[in-house]
N, C-alpha and C positions, 0 to 999 in steps of 0.2 A: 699312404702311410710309409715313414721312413725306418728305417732302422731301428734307430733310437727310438722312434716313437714307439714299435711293437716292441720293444725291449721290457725286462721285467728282470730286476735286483734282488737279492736276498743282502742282508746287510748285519753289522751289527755297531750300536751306538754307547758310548760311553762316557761318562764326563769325568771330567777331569782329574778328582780321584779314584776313578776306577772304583767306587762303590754301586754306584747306577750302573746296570747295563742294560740296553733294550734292542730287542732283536727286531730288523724290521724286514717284511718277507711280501716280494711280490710288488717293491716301486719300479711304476711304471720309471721308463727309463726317458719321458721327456719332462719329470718333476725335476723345478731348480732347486737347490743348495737350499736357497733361504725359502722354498715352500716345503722342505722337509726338517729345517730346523724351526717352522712355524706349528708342524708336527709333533716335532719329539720332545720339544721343550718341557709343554702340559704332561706326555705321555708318561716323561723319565720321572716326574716330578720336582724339575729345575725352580727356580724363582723367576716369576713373571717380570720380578722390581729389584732394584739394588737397596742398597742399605738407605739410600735418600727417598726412596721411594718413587725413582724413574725408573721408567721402563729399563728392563736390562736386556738387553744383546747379545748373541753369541755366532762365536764364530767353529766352523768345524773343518778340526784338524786329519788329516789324511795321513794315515803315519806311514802307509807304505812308500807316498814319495815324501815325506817328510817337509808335506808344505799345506797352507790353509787353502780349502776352498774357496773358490769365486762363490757371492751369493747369488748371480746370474747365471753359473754354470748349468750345464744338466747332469743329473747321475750317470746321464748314458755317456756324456762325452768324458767325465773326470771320476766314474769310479768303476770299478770290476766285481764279478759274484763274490760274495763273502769279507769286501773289505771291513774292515774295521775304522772306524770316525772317533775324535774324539769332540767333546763337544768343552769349548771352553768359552764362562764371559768375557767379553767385552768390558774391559775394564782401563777406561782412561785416565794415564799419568798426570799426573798434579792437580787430579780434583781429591777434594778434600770432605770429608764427613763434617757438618757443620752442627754442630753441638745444639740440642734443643732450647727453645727458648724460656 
């Protein structure tokens, strides 16, 4: 067992305006990016689905280096005790809400 792997995070999650926040305590430190925003999504009570009703995405922001997580990263390699994430959608430029039929 490596490092990372007996590693073990205290955290805390937020999204985007800062009215969610969710404290998450004791990730193992060989969980990736995108099996803990698989996590916090349901927990924060984010939307599963965009306004069209796909699946929506999120990406989480690392404010102490001021840059997005890899979704293959691991906590233990890209984050520290107590950071702070922010969790924001995935929201792709030039799609457009198409009006009911």
């Amino acid at each position: 067992m490596g490092a990372i792997d007996a590693m073990r995070l205290n955290l805390t999650a937020r999204d985007a305006t800062g009215q969610r926040r969710f404290c998450v305590k004791e990730l193992p430190g060989d969980t990736t990016v995108q099996e803990l925003l698989q996590r916090l999504v349901p927990s924060m009570g984010l939307p599963a689905e965009d306004s069209t009703g796909a699946p929506q995405a999120f990406h989480a922001f690392l404010e102490r280096d001021g840059r997005h997580l890899q979704s293959s990263e691991t906590v233990g390699e890209a984050l520290r005790e107590n950071d702070e994430i922010v969790l924001h959608p995935d929201v792709q430029a030039g799609s457009a809400v198409r009006p009911p039929r």
